[in-house]
C-alpha positions as CSV (number, residue, x, y, z in Angstrom):
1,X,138.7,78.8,147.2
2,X,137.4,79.7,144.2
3,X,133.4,79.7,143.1
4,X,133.4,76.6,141.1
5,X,131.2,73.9,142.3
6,X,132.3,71.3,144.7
7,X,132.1,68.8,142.1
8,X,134.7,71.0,140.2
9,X,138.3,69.4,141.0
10,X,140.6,69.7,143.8
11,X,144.2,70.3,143.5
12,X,145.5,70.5,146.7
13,X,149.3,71.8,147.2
14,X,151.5,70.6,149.9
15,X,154.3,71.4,152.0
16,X,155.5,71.3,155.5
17,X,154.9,74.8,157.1
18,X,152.2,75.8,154.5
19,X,153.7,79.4,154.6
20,X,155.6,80.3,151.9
21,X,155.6,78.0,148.6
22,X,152.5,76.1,149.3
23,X,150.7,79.5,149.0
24,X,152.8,80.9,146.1
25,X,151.7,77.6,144.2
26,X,148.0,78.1,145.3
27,X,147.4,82.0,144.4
28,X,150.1,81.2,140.4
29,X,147.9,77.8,140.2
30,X,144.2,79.9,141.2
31,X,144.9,82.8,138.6
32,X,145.7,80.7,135.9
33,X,143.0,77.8,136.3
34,X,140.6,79.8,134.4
35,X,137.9,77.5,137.3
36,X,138.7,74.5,135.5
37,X,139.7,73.1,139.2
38,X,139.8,74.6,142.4
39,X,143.0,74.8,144.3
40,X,143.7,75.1,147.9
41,X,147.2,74.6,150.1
42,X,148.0,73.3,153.0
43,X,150.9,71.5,155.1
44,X,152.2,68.6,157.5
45,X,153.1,71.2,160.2
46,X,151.5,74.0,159.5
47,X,153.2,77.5,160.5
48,X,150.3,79.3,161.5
49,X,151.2,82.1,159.3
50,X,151.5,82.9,155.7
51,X,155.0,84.4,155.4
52,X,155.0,88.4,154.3
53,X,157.4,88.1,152.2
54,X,155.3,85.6,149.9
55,X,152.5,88.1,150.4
56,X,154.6,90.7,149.3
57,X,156.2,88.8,145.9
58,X,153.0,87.5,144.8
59,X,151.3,91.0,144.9
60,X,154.1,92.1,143.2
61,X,153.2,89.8,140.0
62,X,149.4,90.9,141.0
63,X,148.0,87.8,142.8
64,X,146.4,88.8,146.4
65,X,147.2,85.9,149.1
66,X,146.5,88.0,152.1
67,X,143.8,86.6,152.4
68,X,145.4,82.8,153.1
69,X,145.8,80.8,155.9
70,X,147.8,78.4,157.1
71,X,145.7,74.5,157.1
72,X,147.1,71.2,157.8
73,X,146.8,69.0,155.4
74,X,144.7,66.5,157.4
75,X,141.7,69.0,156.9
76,X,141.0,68.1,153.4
77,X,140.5,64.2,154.5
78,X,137.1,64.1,154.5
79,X,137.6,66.4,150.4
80,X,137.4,64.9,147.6
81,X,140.9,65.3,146.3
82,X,142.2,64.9,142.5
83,X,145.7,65.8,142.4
84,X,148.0,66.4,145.3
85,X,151.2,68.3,143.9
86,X,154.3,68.4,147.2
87,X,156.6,71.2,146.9
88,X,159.1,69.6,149.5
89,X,160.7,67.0,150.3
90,X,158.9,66.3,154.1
91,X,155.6,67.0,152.5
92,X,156.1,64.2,150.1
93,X,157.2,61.6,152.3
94,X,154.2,62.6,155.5
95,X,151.6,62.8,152.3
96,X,148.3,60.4,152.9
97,X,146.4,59.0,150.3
98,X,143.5,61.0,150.1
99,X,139.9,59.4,149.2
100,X,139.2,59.8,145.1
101,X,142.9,61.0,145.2
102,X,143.9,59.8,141.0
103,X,147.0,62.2,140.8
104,X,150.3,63.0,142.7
105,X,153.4,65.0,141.7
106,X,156.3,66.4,143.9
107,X,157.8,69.6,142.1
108,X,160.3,70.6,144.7
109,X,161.3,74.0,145.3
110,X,163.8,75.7,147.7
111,X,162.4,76.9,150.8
112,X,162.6,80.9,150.8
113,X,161.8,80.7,154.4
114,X,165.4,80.0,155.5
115,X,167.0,82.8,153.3
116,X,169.3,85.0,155.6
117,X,170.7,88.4,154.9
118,X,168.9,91.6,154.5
119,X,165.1,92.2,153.7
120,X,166.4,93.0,150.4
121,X,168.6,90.0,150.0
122,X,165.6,87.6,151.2
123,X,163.4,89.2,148.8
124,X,165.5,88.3,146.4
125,X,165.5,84.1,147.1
126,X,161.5,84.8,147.7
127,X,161.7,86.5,144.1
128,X,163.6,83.7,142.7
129,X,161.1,80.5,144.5
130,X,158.1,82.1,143.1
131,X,159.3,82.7,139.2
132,X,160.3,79.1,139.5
133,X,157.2,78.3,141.0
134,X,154.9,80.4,138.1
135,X,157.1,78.7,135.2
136,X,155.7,74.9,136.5
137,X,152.4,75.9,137.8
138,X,151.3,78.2,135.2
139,X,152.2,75.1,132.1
140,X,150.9,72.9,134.3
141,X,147.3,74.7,134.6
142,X,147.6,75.7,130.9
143,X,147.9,72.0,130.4
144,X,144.9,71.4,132.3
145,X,143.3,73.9,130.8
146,X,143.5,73.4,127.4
147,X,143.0,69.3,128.2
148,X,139.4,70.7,129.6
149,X,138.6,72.3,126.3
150,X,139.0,69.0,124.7
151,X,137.2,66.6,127.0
C-alpha cells in the first residue's frame, strides 16, 4: 500500500488467482497514481503466489512487485472501497458490492498464466499482458490524476 492516508481512495484490482494481472495492474496503477488513491489487488481464488514471471516483466519496466502477495478479495470487506476495476471474466461475475463502493469497471486481459512454450516464449505473452495492461491503467490514473488537480 502506499503512504497516503486511509481516507485517501481505494482502487482495488481484481481477478481470480490474484497472481499475474491483478498485480501487474496494481504495481502500473501504484507508480503512476502520483498518491492521488491507493491501490491494492486481490482475487476470488487466490493462488497463493504472485507468478515470477510478472515479477520479472514488471521489473523489467522498473516497478518492484516482489514484494506482493496474493489476498482474496473478501479481505477488503470491512475497506472502504471506491472503484473496483476486474481484469477477468470470473472476477467480474464472483465481484461483491463492496461498502462505499461508487465505481466498477471490468478491463479484461488475457491470462499470461496459461501461456505454454518456452520461458522465452511465455515471457513473451507476459510481455505482451502487461504493455496492454500499462496503456489502460497508466490513462486511466493520468485521468484520475489530472481530475484531482481540478477538484
Amino acid at each position: 500500500m502506499s503512504t497516503s492516508s486511509a481516507s485517501t481512495p481505494l482502487v482495488l484490482v481484481l481477478c481470480t488467482g490474484n497472481s499475474c494481472r491483478s498485480h501487474m495492474a496494481e504495481g502500473i496503477l501504484r507508480a503512476a497514481s502520483k498518491d492521488v488513491f491507493r491501490v491494492a489487488s486481490a482475487g476470488s481464488k487466490p493462488a497463493g503466489y504472485v507468478h515470477p514471471m510478472a515479477i520479472q516483466v514488471l521489473k523489467e519496466i522498473g516497478i518492484d512487485i516482489s514484494h506482493h502477495t496474493s489476498k482474496h478479495m473478501n479481505d477488503f470487506l470491512p475497506q472502504g472501497v471506491e472503484t473496483v476495476i476486474t481484469v477477468c471474466g470470473n472476477a467480474d461475475q464472483a465481484c461483491p458490492m463492496y461498502p462505499g463502493q461508487l465505481n466498477r469497471y471490468h478491463w479484461p486481459f488475457v491470462d499470461p498464466a496459461h501461456a505454454t512454450g518456452t520461458d522465452e516464449e511465455k515471457l513473451v505473452v507476459f510481455r505482451t499482458v502487461r504493455d496492454e495492461i500499462r496503456r489502460v491503467f497508466e490513462a486511466y490514473a493520468h485521468g484520475r490524476v489530472d481530475q484531482s488537480k481540478v477538484a
